[in-house]
GULUMPA-301860 format. One record per residue: x, y, z of N, C-alpha, C in turn. Coordinates in steps of 0.02 Angstrom, whole numbers. Layout:
REM GULUMPA-301860
     n.u     n.v     n.w    ca.u    ca.v    ca.w     c.u     c.v     c.w
       X       Y       Z       X       Y       Z       X       Y       Z
...
This chain:
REM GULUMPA-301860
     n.u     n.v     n.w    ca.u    ca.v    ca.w     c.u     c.v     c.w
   10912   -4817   -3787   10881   -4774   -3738   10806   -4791   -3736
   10767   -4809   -3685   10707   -4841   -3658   10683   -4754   -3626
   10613   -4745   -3641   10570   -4701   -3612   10514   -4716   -3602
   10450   -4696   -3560   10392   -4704   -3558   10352   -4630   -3593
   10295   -4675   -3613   10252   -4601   -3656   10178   -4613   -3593
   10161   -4557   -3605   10118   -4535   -3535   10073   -4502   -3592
    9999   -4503   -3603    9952   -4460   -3628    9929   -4399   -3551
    9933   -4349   -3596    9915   -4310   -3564    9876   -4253   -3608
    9800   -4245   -3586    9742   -4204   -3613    9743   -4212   -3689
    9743   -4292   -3714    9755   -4302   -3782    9818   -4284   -3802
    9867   -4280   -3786    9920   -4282   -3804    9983   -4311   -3783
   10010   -4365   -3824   10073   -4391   -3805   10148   -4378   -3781
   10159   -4380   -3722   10226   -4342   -3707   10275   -4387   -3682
   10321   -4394   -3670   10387   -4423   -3653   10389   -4415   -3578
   10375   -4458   -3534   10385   -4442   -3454   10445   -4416   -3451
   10464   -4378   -3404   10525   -4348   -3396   10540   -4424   -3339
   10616   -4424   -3332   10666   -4440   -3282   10634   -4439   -3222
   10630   -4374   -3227   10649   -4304   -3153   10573   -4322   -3121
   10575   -4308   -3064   10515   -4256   -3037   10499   -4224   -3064
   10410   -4168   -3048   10399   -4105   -3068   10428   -4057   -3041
   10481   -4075   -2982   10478   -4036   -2931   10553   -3990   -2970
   10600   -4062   -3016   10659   -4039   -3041   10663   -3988   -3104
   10594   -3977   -3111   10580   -3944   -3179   10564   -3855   -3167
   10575   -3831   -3211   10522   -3754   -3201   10488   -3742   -3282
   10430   -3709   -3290   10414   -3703   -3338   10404   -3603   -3392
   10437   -3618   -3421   10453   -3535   -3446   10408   -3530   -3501
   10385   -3460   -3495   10331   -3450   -3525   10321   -3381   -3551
   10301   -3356   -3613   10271   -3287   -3637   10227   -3283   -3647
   10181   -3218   -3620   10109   -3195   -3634   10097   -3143   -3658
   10052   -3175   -3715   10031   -3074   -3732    9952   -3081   -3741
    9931   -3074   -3675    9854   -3074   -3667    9807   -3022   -3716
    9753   -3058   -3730    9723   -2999   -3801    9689   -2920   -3755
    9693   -2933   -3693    9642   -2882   -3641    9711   -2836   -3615
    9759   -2841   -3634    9818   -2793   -3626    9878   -2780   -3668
    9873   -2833   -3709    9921   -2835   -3763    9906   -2801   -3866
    9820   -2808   -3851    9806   -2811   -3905    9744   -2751   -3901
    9723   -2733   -3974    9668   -2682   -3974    9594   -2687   -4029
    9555   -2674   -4018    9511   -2709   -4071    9526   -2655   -4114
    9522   -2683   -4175    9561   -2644   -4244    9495   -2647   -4295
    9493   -2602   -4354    9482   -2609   -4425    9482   -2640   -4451
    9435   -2659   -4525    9457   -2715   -4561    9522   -2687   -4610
    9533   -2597   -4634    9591   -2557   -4664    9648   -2587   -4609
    9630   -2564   -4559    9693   -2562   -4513    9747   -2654   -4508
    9696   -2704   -4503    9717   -2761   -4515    9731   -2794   -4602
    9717   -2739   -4631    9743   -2772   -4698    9685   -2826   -4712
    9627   -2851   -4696    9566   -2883   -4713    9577   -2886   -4772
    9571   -2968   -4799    9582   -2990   -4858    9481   -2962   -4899
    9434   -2979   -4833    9382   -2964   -4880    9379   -2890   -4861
    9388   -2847   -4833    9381   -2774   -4848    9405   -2733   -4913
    9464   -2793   -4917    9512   -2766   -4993    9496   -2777   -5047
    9463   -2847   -5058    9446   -2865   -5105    9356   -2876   -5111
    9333   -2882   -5066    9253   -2923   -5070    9273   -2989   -5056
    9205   -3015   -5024    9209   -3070   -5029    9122   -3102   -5040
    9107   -3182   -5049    9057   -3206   -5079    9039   -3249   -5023
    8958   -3250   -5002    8942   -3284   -4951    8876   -3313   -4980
    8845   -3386   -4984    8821   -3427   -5006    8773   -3464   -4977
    8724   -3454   -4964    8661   -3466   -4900    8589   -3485   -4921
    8575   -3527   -4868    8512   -3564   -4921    8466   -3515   -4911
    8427   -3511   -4982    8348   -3456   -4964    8301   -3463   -4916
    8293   -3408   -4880    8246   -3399   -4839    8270   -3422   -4747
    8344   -3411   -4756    8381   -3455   -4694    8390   -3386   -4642
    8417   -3367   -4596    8424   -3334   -4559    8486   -3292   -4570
    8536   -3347   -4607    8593   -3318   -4637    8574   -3246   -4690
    8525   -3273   -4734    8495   -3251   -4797    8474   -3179   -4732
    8420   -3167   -4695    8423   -3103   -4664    8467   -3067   -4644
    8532   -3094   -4609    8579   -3069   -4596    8609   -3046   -4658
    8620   -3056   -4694    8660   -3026   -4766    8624   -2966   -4783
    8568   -2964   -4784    8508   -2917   -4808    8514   -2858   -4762
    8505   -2889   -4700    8507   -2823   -4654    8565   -2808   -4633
    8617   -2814   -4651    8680   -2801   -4630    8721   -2723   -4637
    8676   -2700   -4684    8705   -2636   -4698    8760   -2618   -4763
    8760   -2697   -4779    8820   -2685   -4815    8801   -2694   -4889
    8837   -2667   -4946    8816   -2666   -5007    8836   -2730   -5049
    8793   -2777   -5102    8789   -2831   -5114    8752   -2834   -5199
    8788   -2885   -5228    8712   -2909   -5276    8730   -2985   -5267
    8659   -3006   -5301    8656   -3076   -5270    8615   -3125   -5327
    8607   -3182   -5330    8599   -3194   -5374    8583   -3276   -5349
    8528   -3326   -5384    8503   -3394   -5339    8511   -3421   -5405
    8539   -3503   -5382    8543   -3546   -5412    8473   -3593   -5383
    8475   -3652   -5431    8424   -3693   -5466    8412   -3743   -5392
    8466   -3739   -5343    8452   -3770   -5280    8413   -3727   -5223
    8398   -3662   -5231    8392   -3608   -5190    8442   -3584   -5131
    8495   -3581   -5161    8559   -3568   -5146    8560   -3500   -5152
    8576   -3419   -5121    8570   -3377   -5128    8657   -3359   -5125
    8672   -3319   -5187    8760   -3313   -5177    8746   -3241   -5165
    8777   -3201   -5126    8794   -3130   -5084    8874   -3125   -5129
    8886   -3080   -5146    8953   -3041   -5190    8939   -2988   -5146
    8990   -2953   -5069    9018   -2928   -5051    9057   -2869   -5079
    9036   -2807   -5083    9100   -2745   -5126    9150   -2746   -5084
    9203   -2730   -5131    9275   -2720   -5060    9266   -2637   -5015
    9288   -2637   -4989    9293   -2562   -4952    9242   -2565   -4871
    9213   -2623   -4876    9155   -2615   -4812    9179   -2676   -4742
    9178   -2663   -4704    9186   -2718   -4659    9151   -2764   -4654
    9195   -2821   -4649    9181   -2890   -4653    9136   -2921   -4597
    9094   -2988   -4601    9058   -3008   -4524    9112   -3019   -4493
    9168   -3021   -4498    9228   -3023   -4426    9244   -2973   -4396
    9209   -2907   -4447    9252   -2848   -4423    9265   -2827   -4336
    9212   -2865   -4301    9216   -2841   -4223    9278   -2894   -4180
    9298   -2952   -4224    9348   -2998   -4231    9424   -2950   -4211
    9428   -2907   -4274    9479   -2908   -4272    9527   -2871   -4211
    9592   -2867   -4218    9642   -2839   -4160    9715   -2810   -4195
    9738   -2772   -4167    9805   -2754   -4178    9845   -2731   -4128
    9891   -2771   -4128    9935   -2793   -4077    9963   -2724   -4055
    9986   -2724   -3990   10003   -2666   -3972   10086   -2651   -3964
   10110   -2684   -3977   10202   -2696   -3978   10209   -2678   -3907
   10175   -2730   -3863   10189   -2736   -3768   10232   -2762   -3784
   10305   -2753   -3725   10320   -2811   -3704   10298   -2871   -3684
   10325   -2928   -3708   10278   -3000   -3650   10275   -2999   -3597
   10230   -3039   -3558   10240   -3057   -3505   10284   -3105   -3487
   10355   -3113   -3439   10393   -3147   -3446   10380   -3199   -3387
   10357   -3273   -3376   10339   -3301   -3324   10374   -3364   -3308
   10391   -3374   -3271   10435   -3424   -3247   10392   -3477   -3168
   10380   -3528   -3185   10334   -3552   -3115   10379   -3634   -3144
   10359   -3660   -3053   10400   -3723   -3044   10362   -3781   -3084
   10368   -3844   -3104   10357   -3891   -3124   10338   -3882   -3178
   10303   -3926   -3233   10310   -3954   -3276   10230   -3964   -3308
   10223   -4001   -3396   10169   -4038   -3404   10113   -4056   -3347
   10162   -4094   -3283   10110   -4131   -3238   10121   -4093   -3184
   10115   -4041   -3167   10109   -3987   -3115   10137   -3954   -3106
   10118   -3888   -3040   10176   -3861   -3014   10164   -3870   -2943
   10202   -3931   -2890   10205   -3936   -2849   10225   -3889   -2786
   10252   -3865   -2791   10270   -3794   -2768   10218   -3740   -2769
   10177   -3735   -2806   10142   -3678   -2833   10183   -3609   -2853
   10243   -3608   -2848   10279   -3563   -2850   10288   -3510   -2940
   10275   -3462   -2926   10274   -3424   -2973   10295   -3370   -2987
   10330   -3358   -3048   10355   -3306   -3044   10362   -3239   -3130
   10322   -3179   -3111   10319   -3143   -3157   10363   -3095   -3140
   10430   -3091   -3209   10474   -3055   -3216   10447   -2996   -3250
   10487   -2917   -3220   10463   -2874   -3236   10514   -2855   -3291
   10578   -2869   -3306   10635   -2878   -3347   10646   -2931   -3389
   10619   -2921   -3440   10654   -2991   -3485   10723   -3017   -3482
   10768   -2987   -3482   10838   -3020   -3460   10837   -3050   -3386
   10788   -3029   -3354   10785   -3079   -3286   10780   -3144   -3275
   10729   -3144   -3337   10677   -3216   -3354   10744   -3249   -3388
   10772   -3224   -3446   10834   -3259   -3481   10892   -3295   -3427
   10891   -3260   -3380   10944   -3265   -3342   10921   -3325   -3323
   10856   -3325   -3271   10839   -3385   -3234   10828   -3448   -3273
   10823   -3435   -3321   10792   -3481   -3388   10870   -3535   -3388
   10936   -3480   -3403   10984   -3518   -3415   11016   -3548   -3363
   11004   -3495   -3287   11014   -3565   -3238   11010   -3613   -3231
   10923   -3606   -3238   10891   -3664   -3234   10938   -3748   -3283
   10931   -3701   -3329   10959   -3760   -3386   11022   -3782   -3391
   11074   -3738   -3357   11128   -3761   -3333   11120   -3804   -3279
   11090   -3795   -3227   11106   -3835   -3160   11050   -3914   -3197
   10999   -3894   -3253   10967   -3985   -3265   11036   -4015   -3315
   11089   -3985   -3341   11123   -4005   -3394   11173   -4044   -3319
   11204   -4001   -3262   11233   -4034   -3207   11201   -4094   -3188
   11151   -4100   -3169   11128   -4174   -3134   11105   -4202   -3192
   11099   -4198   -3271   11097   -4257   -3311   11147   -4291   -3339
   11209   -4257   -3336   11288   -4255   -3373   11308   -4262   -3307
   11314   -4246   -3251   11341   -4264   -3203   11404   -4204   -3194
């Protein structure tokens, strides 16, 4: 069996056979602006909220102010390079803390649009409001490409 490989946006793929036109592409979303919530460092289980953590910054750096003025409780201690080490207590939020999120148990978004890797010629698109809808079309789909490759 002979195929062609096609780079596409740094990445190597297997040209399909088909057209784009013979393809559809299925898809789940769980966007962070509807799916997700900005959370706690308690609420996410934060490895440094739980435990502390140690942050390591050269003296007199900008980092070194940020640690200082951060609000957060510390001892610290400089090595012979002027290396300033920050020891973090556990219990306080972390510099990610505005990072974090907790998922909201949405359903996905269930999306189904025509073509492939290299387009959608059609522009055709389609957001299912039923996940068994999307399943359904999904297995059409893949029945009728299993018909015209098996014949």
């Amino acid at each position: 069996m002979s195929f062609q490989l096609m780079r596409i946006g740094g990445v190597m793929r297997i040209l399909p056979r088909l057209e784009p036109t013979a393809f559809r592409t299925f898809s789940l979303h769980q966007p962070s602006r509807t799916h997700f919530r900005k959370a706690t460092c308690a609420e996410v289980d934060c490895q440094h909220y739980l435990n502390g953590w140690i942050t390591t910054v050269p003296k007199g750096s900008q980092d070194e102010h940020l640690c200082r003025t951060s609000g957060r409780k510390f001892t610290e201690s400089i090595d012979e390079e002027n290396l300033i080490t920050f020891e973090f207590e556990a219990g306080q939020p972390c510099f990610r803390a505005s990072r974090h999120e907790k998922f909201l148990e949405r359903e996905a978004i269930h999306v189904a649009r025509d073509g492939d890797f290299r387009g959608n010629p059609t522009g055709a698109k389609r957001i299912h409001t039923k996940p068994e809808l999307w399943r359904e079309e999904f297995a059409e789909h893949q029945d009728g490409l299993n018909k015209v490759i098996n014949g």
